[in-house]
NUVOZA-203849 format. One record per atom (N, C-alpha, C): x, y, z; atom name. Coordinates in Angstrom, 1 decimal. Example, Ala and Ser with C-alpha at 12.3 -4.5 7.8 and 13.67 -1.06 7.14 Angstrom:
2
+--------+--------+--------+----+
:      X :      Y :      Z : at :
+--------+--------+--------+----+
:   13.2 :   -5.7 :    7.8 :  N :
:   12.3 :   -4.5 :    7.8 : CA :
:   13.2 :   -3.3 :    7.8 :  C :
:   12.8 :   -2.2 :    7.1 :  N :
:   13.7 :   -1.1 :    7.1 : CA :
:   12.9 :    0.0 :    7.9 :  C :
+--------+--------+--------+----+
***
This chain:
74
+--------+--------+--------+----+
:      X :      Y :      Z : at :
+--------+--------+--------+----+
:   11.4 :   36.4 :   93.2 :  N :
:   12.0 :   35.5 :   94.0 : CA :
:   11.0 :   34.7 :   94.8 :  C :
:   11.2 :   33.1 :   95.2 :  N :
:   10.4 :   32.7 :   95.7 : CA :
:   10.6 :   32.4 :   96.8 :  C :
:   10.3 :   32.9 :   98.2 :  N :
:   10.9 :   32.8 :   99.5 : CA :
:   10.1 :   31.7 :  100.2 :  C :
:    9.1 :   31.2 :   99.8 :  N :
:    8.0 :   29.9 :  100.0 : CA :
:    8.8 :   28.9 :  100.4 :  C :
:    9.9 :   28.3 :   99.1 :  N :
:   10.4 :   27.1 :   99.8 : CA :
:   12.2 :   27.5 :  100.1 :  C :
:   12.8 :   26.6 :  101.3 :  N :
:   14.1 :   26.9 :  101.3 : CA :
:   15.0 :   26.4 :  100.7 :  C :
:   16.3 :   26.9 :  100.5 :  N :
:   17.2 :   26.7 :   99.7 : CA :
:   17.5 :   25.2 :  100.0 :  C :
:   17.9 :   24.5 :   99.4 :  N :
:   18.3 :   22.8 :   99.4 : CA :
:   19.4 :   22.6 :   98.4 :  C :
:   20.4 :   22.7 :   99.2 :  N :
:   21.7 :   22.1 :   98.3 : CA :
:   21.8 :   20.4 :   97.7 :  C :
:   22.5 :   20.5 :   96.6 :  N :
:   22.6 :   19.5 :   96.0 : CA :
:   22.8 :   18.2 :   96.6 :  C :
:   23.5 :   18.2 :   97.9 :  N :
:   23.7 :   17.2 :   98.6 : CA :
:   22.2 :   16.6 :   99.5 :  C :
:   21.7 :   17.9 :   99.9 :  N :
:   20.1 :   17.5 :  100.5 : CA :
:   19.1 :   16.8 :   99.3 :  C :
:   19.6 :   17.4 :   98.0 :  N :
:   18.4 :   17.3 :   97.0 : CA :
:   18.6 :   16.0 :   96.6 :  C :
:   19.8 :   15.2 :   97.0 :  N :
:   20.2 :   14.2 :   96.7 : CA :
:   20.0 :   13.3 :   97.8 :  C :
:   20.0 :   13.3 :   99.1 :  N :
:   19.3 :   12.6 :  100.2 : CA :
:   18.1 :   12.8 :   99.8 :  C :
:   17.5 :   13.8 :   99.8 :  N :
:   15.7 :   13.3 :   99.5 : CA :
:   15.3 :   12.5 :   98.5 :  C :
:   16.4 :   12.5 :   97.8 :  N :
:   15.6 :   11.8 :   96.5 : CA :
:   16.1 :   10.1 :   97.1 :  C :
:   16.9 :    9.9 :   97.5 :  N :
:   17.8 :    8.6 :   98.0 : CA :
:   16.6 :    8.1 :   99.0 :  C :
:   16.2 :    9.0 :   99.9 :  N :
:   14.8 :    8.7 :  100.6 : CA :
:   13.6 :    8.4 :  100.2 :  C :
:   13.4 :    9.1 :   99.2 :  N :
:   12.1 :    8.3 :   98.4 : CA :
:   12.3 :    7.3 :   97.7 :  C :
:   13.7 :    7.0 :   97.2 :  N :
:   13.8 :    5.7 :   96.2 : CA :
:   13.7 :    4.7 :   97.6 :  C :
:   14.2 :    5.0 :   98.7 :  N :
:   14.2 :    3.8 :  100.0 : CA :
:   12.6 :    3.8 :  100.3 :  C :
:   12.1 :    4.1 :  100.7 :  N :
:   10.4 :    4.4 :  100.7 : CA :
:    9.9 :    3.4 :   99.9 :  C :
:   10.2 :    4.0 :   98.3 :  N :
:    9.5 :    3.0 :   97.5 : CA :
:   10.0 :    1.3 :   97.6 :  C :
:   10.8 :    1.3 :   98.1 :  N :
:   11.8 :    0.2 :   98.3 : CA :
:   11.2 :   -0.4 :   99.6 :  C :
:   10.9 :    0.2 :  100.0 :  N :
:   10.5 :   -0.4 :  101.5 : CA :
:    9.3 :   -1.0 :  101.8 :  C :
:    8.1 :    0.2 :  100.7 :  N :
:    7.2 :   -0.5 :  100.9 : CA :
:    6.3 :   -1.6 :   99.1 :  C :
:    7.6 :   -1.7 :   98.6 :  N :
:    7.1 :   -3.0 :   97.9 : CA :
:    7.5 :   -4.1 :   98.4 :  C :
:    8.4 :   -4.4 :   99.8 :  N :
:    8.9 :   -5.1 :  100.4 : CA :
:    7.5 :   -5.5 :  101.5 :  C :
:    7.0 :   -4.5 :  102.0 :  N :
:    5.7 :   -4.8 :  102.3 : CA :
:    4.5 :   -5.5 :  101.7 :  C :
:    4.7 :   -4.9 :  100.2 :  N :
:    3.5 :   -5.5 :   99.6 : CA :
:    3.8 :   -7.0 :   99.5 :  C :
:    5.7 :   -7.3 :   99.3 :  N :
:    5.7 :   -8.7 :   99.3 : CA :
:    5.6 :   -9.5 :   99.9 :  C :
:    5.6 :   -8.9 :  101.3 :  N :
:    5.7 :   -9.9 :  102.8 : CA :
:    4.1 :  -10.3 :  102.8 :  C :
:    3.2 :   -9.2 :  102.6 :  N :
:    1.8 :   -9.3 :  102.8 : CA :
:    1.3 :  -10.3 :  101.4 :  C :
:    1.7 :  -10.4 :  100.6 :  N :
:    1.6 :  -11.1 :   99.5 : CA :
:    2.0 :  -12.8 :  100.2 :  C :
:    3.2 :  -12.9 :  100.3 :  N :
:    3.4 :  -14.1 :  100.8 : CA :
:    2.7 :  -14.7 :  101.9 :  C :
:    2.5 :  -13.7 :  102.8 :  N :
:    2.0 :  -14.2 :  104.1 : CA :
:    0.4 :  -14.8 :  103.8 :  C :
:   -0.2 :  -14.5 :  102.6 :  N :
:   -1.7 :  -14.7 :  102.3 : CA :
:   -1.3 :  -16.1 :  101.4 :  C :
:   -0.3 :  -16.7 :  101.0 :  N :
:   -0.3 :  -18.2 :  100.2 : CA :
:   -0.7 :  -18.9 :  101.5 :  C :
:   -0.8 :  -20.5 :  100.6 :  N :
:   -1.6 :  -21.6 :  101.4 : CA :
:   -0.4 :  -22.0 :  101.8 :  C :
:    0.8 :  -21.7 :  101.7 :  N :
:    1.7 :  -22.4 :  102.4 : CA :
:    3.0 :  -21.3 :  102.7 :  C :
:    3.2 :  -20.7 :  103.6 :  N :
:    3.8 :  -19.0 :  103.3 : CA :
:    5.2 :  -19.9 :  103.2 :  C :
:    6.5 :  -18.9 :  102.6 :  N :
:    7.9 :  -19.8 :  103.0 : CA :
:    8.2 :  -18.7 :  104.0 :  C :
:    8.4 :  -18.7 :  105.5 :  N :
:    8.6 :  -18.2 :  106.6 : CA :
:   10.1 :  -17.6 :  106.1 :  C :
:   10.9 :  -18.7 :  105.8 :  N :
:   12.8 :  -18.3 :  105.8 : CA :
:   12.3 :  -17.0 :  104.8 :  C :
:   11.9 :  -17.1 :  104.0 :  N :
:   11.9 :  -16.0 :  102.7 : CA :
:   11.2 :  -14.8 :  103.3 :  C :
:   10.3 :  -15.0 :  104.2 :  N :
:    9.4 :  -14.2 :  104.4 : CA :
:   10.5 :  -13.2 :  105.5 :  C :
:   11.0 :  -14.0 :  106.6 :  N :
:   11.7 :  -13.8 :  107.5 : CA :
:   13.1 :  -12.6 :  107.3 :  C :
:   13.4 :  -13.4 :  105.8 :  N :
:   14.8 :  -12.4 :  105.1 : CA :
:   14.4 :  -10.9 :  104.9 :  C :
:   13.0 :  -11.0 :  104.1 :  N :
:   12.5 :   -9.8 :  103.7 : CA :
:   12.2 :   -9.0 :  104.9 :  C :
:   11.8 :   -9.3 :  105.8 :  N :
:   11.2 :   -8.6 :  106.8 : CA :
:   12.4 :   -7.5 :  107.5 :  C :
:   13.8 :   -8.4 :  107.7 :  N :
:   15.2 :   -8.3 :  107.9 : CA :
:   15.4 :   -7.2 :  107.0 :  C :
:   15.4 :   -7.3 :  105.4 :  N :
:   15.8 :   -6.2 :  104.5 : CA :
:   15.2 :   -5.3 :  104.5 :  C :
:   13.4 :   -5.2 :  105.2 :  N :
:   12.6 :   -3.7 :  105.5 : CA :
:   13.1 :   -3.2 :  106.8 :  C :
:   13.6 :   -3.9 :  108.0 :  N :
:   14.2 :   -3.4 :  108.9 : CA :
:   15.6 :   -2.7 :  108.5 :  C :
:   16.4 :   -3.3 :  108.0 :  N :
:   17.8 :   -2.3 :  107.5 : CA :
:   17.3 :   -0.9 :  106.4 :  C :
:   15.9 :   -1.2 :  105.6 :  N :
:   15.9 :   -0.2 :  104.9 : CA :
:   15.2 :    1.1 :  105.8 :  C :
:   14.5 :    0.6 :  106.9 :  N :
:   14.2 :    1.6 :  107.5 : CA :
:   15.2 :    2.4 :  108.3 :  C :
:   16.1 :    1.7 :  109.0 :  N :
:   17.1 :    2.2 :  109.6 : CA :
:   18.0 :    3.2 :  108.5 :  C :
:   18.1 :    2.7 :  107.6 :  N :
:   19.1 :    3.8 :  106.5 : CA :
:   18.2 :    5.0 :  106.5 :  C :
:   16.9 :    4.5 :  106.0 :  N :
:   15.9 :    5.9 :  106.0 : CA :
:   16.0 :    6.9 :  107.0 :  C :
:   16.1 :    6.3 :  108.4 :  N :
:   15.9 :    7.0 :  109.8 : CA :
:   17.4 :    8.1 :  110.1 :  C :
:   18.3 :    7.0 :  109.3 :  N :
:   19.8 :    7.7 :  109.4 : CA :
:   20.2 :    9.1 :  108.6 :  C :
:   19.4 :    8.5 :  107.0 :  N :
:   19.5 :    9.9 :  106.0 : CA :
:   18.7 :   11.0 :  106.6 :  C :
:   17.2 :   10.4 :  107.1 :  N :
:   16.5 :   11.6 :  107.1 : CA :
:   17.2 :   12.5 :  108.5 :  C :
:   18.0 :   12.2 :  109.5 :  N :
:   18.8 :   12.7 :  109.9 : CA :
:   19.6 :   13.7 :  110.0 :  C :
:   20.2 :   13.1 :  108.8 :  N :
:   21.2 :   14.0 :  108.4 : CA :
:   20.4 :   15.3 :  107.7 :  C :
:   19.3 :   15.5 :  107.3 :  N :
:   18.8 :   16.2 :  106.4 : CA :
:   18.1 :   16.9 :  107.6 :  C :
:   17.5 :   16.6 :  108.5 :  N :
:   16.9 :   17.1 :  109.7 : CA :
:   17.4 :   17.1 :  110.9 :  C :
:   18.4 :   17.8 :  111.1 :  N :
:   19.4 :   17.3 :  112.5 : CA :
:   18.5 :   18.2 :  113.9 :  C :
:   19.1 :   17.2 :  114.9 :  N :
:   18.1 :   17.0 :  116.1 : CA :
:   18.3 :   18.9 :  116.7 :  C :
:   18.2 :   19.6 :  116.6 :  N :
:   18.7 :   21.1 :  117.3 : CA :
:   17.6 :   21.2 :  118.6 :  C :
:   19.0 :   21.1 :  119.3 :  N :
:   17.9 :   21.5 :  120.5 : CA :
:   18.2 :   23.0 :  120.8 :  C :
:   17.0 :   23.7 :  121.3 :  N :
:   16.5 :   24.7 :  121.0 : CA :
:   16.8 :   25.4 :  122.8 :  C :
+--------+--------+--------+----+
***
């Protein structure tokens, strides 16, 4: 038996994975803002939207990882 890691139900195994697909998601959103932002002429509206859709993806992240780590005060 391996008592190292703890049990994780299918519903947690399925938020962590939901978490890392947002992660990855979040920060190729990064790479594209930083991408645009280095052209000789950036498009600000485009740049502006993306920036918008890394903020909601973080918020969802901050929300799941929540659920999977709830606040216990001690």
């Amino acid at each position: 038996m391996n008592d190292d890691q703890p049990f994780l139900s299918e519903d947690e195994l399925a938020l962590h994975a939901q978490v890392k697909a947002l992660r990855l998601e979040h920060a190729d959103l990064e790479a594209s803002i930083e991408a645009l932002g280095h052209m000789p002429v950036p498009d600000q509206l485009l740049i502006a939207r993306l920036k918008r859709k890394k903020l909601q993806l973080r918020d969802e992240i901050v929300k799941i990882e929540s659920r999977i780590l709830p606040d216990i005060i001690a």
